[in-house]
MDAnalysis code that builds the backbone (N, CA, C; Angstrom):
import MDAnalysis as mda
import numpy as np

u = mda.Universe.empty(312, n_residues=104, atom_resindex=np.repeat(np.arange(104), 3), trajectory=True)
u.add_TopologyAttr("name", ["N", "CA", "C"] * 104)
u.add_TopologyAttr("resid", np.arange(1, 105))
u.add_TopologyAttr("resname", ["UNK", "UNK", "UNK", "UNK", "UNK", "UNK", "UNK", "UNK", "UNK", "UNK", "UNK", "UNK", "UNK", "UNK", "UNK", "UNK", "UNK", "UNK", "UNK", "UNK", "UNK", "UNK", "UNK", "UNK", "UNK", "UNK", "UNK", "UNK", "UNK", "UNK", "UNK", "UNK", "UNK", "UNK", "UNK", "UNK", "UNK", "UNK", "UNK", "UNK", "UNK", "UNK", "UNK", "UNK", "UNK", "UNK", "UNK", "UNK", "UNK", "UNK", "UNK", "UNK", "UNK", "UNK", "UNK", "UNK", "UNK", "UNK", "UNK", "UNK", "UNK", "UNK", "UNK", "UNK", "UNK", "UNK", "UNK", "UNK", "UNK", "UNK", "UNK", "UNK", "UNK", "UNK", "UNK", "UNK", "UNK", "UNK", "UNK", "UNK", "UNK", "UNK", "UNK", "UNK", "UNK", "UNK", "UNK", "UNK", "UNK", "UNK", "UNK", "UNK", "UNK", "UNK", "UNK", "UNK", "UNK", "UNK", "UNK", "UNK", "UNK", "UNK", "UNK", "UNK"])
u.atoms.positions = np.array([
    [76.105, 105.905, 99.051],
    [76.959, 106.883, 98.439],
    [76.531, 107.148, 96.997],
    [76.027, 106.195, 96.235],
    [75.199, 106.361, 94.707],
    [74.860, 107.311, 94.466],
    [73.832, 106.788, 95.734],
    [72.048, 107.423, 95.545],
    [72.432, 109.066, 96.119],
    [73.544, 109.443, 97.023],
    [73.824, 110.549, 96.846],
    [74.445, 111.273, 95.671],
    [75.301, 110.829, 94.840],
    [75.598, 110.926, 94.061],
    [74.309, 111.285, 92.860],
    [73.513, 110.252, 92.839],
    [72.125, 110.192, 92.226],
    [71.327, 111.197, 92.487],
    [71.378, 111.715, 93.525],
    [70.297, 113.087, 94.221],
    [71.119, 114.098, 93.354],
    [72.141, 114.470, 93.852],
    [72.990, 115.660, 93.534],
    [72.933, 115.826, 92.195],
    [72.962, 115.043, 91.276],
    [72.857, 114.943, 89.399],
    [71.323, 115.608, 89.473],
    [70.094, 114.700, 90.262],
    [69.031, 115.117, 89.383],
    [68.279, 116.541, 90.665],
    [69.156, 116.720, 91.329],
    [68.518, 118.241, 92.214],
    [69.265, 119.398, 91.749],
    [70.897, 118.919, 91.281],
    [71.878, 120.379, 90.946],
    [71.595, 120.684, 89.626],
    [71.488, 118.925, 88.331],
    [71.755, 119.110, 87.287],
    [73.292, 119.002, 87.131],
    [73.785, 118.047, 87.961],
    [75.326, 118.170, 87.841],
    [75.868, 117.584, 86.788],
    [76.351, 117.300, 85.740],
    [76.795, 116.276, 85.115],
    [77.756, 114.984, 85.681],
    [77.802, 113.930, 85.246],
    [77.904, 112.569, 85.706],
    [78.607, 111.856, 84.212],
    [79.888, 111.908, 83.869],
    [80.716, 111.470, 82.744],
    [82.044, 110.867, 83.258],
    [82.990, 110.424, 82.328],
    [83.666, 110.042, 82.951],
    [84.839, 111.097, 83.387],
    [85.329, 110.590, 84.424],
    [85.958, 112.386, 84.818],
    [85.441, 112.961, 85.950],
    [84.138, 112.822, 86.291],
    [83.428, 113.452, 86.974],
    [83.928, 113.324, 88.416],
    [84.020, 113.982, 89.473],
    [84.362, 113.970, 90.655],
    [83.266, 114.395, 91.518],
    [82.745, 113.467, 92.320],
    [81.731, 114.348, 93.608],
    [82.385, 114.556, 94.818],
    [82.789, 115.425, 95.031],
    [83.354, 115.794, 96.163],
    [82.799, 115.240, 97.827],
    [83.406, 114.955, 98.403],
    [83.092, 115.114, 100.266],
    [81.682, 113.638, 100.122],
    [81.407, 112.907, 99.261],
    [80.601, 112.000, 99.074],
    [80.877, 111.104, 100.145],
    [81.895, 110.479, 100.078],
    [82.448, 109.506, 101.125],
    [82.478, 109.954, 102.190],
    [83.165, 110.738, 102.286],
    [83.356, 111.637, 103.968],
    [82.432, 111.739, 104.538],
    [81.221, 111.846, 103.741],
    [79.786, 112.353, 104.329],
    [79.451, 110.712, 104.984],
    [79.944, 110.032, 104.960],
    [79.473, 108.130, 105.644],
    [80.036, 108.160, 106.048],
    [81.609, 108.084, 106.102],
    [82.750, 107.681, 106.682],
    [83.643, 109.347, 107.222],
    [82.922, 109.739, 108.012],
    [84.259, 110.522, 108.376],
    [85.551, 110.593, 109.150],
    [86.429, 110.874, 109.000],
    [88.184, 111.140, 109.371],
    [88.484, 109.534, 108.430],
    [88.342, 109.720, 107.038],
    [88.569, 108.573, 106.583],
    [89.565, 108.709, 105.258],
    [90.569, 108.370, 104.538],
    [91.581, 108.718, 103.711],
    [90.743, 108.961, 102.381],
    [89.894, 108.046, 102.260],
    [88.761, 108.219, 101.171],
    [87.922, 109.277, 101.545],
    [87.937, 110.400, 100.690],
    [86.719, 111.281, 100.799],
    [86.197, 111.376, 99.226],
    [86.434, 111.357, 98.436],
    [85.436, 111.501, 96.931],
    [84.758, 110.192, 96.103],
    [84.094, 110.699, 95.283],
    [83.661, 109.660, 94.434],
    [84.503, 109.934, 93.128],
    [85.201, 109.213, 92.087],
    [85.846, 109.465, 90.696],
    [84.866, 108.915, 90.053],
    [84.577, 109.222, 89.249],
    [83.354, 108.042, 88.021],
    [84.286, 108.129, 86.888],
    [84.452, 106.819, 86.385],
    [85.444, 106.448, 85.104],
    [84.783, 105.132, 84.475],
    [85.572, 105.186, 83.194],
    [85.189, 104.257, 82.308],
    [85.407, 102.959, 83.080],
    [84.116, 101.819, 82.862],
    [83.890, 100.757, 83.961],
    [85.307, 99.345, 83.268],
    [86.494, 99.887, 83.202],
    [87.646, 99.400, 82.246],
    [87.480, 97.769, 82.973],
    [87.270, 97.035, 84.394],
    [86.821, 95.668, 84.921],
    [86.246, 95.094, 83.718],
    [85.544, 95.540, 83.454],
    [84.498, 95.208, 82.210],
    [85.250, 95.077, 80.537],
    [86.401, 95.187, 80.422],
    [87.059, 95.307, 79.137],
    [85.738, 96.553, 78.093],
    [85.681, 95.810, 76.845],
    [84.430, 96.734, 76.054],
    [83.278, 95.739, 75.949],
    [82.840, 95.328, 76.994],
    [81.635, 94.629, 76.627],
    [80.560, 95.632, 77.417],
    [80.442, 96.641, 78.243],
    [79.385, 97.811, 78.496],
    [80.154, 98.959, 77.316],
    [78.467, 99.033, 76.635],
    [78.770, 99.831, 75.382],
    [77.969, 101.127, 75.826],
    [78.217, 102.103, 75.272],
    [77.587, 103.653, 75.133],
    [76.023, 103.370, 74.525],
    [75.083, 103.635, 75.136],
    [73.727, 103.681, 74.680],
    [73.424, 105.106, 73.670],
    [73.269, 105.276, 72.595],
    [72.987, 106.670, 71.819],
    [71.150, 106.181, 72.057],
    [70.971, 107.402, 72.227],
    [68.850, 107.582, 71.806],
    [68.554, 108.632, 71.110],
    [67.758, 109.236, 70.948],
    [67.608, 110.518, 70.113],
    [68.123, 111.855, 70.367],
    [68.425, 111.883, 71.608],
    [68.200, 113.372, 72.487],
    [69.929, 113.216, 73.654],
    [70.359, 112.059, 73.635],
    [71.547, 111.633, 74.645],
    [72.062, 110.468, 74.794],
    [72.842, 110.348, 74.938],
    [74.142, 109.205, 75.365],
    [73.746, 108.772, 76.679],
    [74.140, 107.300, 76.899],
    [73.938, 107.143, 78.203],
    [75.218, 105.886, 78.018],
    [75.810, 106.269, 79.037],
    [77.383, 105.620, 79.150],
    [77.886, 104.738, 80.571],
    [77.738, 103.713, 80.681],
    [78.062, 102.930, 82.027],
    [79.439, 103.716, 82.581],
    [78.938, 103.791, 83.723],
    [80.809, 104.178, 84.473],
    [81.170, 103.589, 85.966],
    [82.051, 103.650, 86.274],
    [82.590, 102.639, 87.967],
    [82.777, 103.776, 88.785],
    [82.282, 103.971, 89.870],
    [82.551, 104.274, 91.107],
    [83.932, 104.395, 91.523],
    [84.855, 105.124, 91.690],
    [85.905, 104.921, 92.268],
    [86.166, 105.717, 94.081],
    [86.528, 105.356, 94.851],
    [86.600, 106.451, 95.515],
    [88.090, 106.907, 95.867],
    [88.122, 108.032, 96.272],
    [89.655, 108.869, 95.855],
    [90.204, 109.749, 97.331],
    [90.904, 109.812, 97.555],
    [91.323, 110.626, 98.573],
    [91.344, 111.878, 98.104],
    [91.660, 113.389, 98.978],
    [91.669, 114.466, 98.881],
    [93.355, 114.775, 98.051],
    [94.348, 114.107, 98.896],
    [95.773, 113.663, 97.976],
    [95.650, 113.576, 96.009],
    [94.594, 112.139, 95.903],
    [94.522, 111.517, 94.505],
    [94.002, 112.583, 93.526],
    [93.231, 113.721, 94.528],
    [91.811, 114.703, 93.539],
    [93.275, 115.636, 93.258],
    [93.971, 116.384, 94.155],
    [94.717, 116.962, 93.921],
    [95.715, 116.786, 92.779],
    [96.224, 115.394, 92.918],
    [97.064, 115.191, 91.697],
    [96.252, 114.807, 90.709],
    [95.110, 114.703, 90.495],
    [94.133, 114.441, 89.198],
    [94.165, 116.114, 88.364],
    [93.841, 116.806, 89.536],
    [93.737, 118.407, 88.792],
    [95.102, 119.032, 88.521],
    [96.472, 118.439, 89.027],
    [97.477, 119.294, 88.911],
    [98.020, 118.216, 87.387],
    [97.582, 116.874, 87.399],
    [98.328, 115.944, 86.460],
    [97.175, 115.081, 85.282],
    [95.846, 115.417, 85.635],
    [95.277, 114.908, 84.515],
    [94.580, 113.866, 85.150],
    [93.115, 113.555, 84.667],
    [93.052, 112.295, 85.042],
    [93.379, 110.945, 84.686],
    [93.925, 110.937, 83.579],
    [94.891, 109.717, 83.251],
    [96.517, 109.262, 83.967],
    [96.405, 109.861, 84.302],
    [97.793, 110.575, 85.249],
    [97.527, 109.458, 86.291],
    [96.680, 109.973, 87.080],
    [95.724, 109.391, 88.072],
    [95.393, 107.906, 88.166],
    [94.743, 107.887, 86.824],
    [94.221, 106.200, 86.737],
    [95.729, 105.385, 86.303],
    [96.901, 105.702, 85.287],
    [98.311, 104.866, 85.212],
    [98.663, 104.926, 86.481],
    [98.537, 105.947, 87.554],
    [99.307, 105.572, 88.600],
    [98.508, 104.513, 89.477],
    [97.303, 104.252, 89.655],
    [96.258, 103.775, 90.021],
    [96.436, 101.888, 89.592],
    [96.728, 101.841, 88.287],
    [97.123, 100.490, 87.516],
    [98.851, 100.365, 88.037],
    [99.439, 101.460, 88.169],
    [100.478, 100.690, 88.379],
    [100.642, 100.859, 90.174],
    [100.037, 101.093, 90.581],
    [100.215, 100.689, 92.555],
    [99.084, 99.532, 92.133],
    [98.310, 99.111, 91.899],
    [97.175, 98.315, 91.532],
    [96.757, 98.333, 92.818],
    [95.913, 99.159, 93.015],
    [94.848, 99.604, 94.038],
    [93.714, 98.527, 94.079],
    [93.299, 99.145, 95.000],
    [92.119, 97.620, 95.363],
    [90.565, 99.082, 95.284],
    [90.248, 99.044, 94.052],
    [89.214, 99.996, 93.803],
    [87.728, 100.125, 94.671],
    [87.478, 98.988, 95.287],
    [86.385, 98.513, 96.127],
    [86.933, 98.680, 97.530],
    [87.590, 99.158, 98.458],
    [88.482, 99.354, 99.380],
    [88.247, 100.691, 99.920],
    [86.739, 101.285, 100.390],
    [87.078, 102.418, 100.801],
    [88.082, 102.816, 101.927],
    [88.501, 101.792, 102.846],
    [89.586, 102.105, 103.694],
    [91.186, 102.404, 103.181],
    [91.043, 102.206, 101.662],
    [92.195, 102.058, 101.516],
    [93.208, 103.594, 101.965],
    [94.361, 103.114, 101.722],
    [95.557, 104.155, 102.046],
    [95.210, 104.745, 100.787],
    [95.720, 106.083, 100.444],
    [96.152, 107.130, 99.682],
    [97.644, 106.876, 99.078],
    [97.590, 106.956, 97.573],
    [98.545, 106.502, 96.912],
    [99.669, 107.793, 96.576],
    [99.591, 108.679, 96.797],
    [99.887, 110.165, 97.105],
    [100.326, 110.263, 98.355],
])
């Protein structure tokens, strides 16, 4: 699921920040499955010990994999993605769980 993720950045030029959503990623392995997206967010497991790389020309910023149901994307775009991730901390989701249920 990455390395798709990984194709799609360096064939579309997609951007890859935190925030970022790849759509139908999951679905594309797992289909009729509650998980269909990828979320990429700040890798927060990690507290602040993965730092932002600056170089001359760009930033390069560690981020976590999340995967999201079609439900979670919806309320990300109608409520924010912080919206998203407090509700996320407070059901305390099991982030590694692509089977999981939909918190929506």
């Amino acid at each position: 699921m990455l390395s798709s993720c990984a194709f799609n950045i360096i064939n579309t030029k997609f951007s890859c920040y935190p925030g970022a959503i790849f759509k139908n990623v999951v679905e594309f392995y797992i289909p009729n499955n509650s998980m269909k997206h990828i979320l990429f967010t700040h890798p927060f497991l990690w507290d602040d010990r993965l730092e932002t790389l600056s170089f001359e020309n760009k930033k390069v910023a560690w981020l976590l994999a999340v995967p999201i149901s079609e439900e979670e994307l919806n309320y990300a775009n109608c409520n924010g993605l912080d919206a998203l991730e407090e509700l996320f901390d407070e059901k305390q989701i099991d982030i590694f769980d692509l089977n999981r249920e939909s918190i929506i």
